[in-house]
C-alpha positions in Angstrom: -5.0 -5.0 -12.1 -8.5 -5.6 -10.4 -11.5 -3.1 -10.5 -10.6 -2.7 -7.1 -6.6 -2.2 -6.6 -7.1 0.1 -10.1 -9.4 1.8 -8.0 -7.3 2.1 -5.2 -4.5 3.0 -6.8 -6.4 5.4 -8.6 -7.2 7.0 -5.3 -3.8 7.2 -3.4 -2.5 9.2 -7.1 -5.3 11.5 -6.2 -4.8 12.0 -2.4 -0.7 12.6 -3.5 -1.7 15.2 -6.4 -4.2 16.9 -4.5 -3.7 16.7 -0.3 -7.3 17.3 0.6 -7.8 18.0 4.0 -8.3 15.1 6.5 -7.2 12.3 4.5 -5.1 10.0 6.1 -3.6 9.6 2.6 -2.6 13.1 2.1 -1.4 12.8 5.8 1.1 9.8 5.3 2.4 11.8 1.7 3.5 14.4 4.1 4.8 13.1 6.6 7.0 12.0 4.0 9.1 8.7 2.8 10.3 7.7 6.0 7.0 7.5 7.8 5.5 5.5 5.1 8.4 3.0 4.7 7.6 2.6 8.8 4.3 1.7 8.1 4.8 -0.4 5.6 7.0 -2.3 8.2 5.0 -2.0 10.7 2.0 -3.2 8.4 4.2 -6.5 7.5 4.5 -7.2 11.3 1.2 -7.2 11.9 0.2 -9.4 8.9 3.0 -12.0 9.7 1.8 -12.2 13.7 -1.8 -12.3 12.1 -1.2 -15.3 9.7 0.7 -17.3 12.7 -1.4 -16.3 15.7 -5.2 -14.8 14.8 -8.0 -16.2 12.5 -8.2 -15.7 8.5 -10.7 -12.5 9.0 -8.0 -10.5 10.9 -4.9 -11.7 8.3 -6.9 -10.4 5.2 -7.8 -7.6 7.1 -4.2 -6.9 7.8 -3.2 -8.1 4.4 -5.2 -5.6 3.0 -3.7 -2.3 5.4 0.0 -3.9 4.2 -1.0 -4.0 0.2 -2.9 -0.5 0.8 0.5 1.3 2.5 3.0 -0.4 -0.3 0.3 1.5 -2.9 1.4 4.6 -1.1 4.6 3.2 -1.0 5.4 2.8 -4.7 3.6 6.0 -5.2 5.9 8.0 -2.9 8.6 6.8 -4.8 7.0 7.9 -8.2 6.8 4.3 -9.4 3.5 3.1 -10.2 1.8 -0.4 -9.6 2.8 -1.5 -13.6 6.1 -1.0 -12.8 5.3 -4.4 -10.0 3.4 -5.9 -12.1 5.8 -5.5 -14.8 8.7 -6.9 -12.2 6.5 -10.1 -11.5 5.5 -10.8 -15.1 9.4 -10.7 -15.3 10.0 -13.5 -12.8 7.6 -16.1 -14.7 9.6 -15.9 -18.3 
């Protein structure tokens, strides 16, 4: 995992363990499940429209709200990033 995604991660674990006030971490975690499996969707939509439609500075921008909202994603779910990571390491044997 990079410096940053470790950081990241490290961060949404945080927001989900301790719900300070005004994050919009905190916020999605309870809003619960179903509104971060919508975002994530919606997220995806905007990154495919991006890479077919808009320049390279708006996809990775949009590539990076998607990867963010699976992080919350996973974490929801009480998986972790390893367990991804793990799943693609699989995939190359």
């Amino acid at each position: 995992m990079s410096d940053v995604l470790a950081t990241l991660w490290d961060t949404v674990e945080d927001r989900k363990r301790n719900a300070p006030a005004g994050s919009y971490t905190a916020g999605l975690f309870a809003q619960g499940l179903p509104r971060i499996a919508q975002k994530v969707g919606e997220e995806a939509v905007e990154t495919a429209v991006a890479a077919l439609s808009e320049g390279n500075e708006r996809l990775v921008s949009e590539m990076a709200d998607l990867i963010y909202h699976c992080l919350v994603l996973i974490a929801a779910r009480g998986l972790r990033w390893t367990d991804v990571e793990t799943e693609l390491a699989r995939r190359f044997r």
